[in-house]
N, C-alpha and C positions, 0 to 999 in steps of 0.2 A: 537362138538368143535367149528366148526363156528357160531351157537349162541351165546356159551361164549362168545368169540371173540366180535363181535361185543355188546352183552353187555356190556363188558369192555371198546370197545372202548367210547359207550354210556355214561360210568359212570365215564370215564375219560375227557370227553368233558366238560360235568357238572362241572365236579368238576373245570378244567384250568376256566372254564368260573364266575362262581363260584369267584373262586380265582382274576379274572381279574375284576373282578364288586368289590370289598373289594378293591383291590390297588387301582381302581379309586377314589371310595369311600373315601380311607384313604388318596390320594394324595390332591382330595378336599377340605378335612377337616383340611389338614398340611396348603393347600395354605391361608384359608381363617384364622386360628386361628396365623399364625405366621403373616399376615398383618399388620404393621403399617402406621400409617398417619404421614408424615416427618413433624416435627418440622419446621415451617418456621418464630419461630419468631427470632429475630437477636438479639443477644449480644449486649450490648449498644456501645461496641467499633467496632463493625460491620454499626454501623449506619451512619457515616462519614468515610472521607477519608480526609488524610491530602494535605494541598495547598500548605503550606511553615512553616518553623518553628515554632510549637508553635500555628497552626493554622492550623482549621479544617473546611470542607466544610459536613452539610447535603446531605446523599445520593440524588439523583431522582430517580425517579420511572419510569417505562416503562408503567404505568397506565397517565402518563404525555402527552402532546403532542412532539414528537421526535423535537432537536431543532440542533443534527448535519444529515449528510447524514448517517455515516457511525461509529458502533460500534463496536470493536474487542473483542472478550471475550476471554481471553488467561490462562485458569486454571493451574495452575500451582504448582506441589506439589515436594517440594526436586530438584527443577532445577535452583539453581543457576550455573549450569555447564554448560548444554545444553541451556538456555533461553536465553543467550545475543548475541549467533548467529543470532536465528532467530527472536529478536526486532530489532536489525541492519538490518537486510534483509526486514521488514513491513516495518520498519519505513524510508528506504529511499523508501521504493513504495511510500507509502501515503506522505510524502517530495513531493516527484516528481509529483504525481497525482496531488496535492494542488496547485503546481505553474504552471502546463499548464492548471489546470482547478480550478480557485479562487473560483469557488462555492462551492468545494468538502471538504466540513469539516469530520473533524472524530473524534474521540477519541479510544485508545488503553485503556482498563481495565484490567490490569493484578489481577487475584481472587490467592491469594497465599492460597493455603487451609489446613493451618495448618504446614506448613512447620519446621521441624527443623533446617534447615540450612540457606543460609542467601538471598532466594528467596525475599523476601520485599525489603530488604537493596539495593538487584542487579536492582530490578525495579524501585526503587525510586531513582537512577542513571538515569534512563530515562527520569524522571519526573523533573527532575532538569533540565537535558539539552534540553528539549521540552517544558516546561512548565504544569502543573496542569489540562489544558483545553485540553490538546493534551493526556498525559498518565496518567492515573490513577492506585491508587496502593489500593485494597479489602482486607485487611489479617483478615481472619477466625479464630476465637479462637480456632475452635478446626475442625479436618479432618472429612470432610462430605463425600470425595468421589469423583470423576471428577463431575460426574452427578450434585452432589450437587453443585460444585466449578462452573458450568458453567450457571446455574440456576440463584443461586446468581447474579451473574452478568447480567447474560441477564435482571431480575428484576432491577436492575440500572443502565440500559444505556440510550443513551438519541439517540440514531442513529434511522433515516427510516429503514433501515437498518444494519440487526443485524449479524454477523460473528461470528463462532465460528474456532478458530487457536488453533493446539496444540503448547505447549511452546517448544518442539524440534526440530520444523521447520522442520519435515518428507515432509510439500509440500511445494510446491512452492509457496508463497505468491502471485505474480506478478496474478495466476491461479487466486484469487478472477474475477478477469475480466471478465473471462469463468462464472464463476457464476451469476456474476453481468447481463451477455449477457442473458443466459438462463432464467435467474431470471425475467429480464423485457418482454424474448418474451413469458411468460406463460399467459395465455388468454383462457376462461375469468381468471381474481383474483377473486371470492367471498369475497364479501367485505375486499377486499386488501389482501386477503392470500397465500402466495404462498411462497414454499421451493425449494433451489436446494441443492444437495449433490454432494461433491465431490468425484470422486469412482475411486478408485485401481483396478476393475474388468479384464479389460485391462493385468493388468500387471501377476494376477492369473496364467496362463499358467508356466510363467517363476520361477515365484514363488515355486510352485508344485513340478518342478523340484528338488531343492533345500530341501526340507523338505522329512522329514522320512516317510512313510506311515503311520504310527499310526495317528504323526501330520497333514496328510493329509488328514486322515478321519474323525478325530476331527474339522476340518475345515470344510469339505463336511456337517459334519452331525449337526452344529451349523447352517451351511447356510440350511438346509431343516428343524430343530425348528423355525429357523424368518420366512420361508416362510409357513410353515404350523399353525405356533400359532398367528402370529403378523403383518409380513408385505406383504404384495406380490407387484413383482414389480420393486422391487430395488433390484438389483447385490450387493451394499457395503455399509450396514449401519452402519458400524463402523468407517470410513475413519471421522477424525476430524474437517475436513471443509466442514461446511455446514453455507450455508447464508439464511435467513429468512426474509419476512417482518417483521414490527415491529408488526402487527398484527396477523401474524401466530406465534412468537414467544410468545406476550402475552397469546394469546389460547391455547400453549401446553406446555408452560413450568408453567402458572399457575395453569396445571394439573398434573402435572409430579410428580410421588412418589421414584422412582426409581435413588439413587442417585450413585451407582458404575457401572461398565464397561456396563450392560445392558439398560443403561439410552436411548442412540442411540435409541435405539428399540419402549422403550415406547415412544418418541416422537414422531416416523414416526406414530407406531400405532393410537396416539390420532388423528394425522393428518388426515390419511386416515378415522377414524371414522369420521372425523367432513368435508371428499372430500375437504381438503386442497390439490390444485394442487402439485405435489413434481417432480421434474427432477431431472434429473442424468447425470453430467460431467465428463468427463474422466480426471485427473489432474494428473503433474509430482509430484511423490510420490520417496521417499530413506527412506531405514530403515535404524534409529538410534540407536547407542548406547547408552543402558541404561532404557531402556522400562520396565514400572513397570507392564509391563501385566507380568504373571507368564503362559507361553502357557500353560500347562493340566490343573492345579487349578483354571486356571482363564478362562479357554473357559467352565470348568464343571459349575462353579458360573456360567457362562451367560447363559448355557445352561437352569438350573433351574429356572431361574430368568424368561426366557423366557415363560415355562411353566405356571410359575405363574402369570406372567402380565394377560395370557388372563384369566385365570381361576379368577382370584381376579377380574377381570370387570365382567364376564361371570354369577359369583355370587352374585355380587354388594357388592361386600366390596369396591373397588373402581367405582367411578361411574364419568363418562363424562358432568355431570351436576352439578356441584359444583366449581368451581374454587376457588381458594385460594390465598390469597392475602401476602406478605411477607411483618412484620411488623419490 
């Protein structure tokens, strides 16, 4: 009887094992045959941004030499509700920063990505009362995705530095500073690259409390796929504000495929492939009403996306040595 046994065990081994080599196999073969290469040529009405009535200015390119300090990339999808809080709250920071420090130019780019509702109309309010040089208005013919929405932009800005803000004002703008501080004490830069992130980690504890266990282990276990497939290192690569040189954003966002909630990820990843220095800021964070993350549906999308970032490099269907240019 104890031989059976143990041939059974034997033959049960094999086979889980067996069966675990086919899911690899077939997850493989799912990653690399559903892969696309994002479309990045532009809609001809993507190619300009309007100045004043009736009149249109050619995009720039981040392929350019940067000609303000500082660019805002503010994606923005269905927030005509939530967006006008937080350009009132930028927009008297960089107000304020510009007149105690005349050197500190900017510009605010809001990327409207496909919106039905009347998000252009609400930013080109701001462009009127700031003028065309200060806020610019991106509207997308058709929804790409945050990732996409924030790509685009970072492709036509014109800053040394490149911001990324969500348009609900979840942090506190004033925080760029913290970034700004962190951002220049990183040393060495290889040839001028370096990222800081803004991170909620801090706040997790409190958080926890708050949420159900299920959603709490969907959280745990999203944070140990980025740390085991894509990033190690960083506590919060979801947190919407992150600042960039103009050079590290050129290197990873002209390689970035990934244009919904997993975007974050693929960016750090390319980073750390190419030892882009990256820090990490603790920033004042509030959760808003009206967050188009869908918690279960949309931590499993990331979760999967996650897997398949490394595996689609791992395999070369995407590959770190090609970059792409947005026409």
């Amino acid at each position: 009887a104890g031989a059976w046994m143990m041939d059974f065990l034997y033959d049960l081994l094999q086979c889980l094992v067996a069966l675990a080599a086919i899911a690899v196999i077939l997850v493989l073969v799912l990653a690399h045959v559903t892969a696309t290469v994002v479309d990045l040529t532009r809609h001809e009405k993507e190619k300009s941004f309007p100045t004043a009535p009736d009149w249109k200015e050619l995009l720039p390119s981040i392929h350019d030499p940067a000609s303000k300090e500082l660019s805002v990339i503010v994606p923005a999808y269905n927030e005509e509700l939530r967006m006008p809080s937080m350009l009132e709250e930028a927009m008297d920071y960089l107000e304020k920063r510009r007149k105690r420090q005349p050197s500190f130019t900017y510009e605010v780019l809001v990327v409207d990505d496909g919106s039905s509702d009347r998000t252009s109309e609400v930013a080109f309010q701001y462009t009127n009362k700031f003028g065309a040089d200060k806020v610019r208005v991106l509207t997308l013919v058709k929804n790409r995705g945050k990732g996409g929405a924030v790509r685009m932009g970072a492709m036509s800005c014109r800053g040394r530095l490149i911001l990324m803000a969500d348009a609900d004002g979840a942090t506190k703008f004033a925080d760029y500073e913290k970034l700004e501080v962190a951002l220049e004490a990183i040393s060495p830069k290889p040839d001028n690259m370096a990222i800081t992130c803004g991170s909620r980690a801090h706040l997790e504890q409190d958080s926890v409390a708050e949420r159900s266990m299920f959603r709490t282990f969907l959280m745990y276990g999203f944070h140990f796929l980025v740390w085991f497939f894509c990033v190690r290192g960083i506590k919060d690569t979801q947190c919407g504000f992150k600042l960039f040189t103009r050079e590290a954003a050129l290197k990873t966002f002209s390689l970035l495929h990934v244009e919904r909630w997993a975007f974050d990820v693929e960016l750090l990843y390319i980073a750390q492939c190419f030892k882009i220095p990256i820090g990490e800021v603790a920033v004042n964070w509030t959760e808003i009403e009206g967050s188009k993350l869908v918690p279960v549906l949309s931590w499993l999308q990331m979760g999967r996306d996650l897997v398949f970032i490394r595996l689609r490099y791992l395999t070369g269907v995407w590959r770190l040595d090609s970059p792409r240019k947005t026409d």
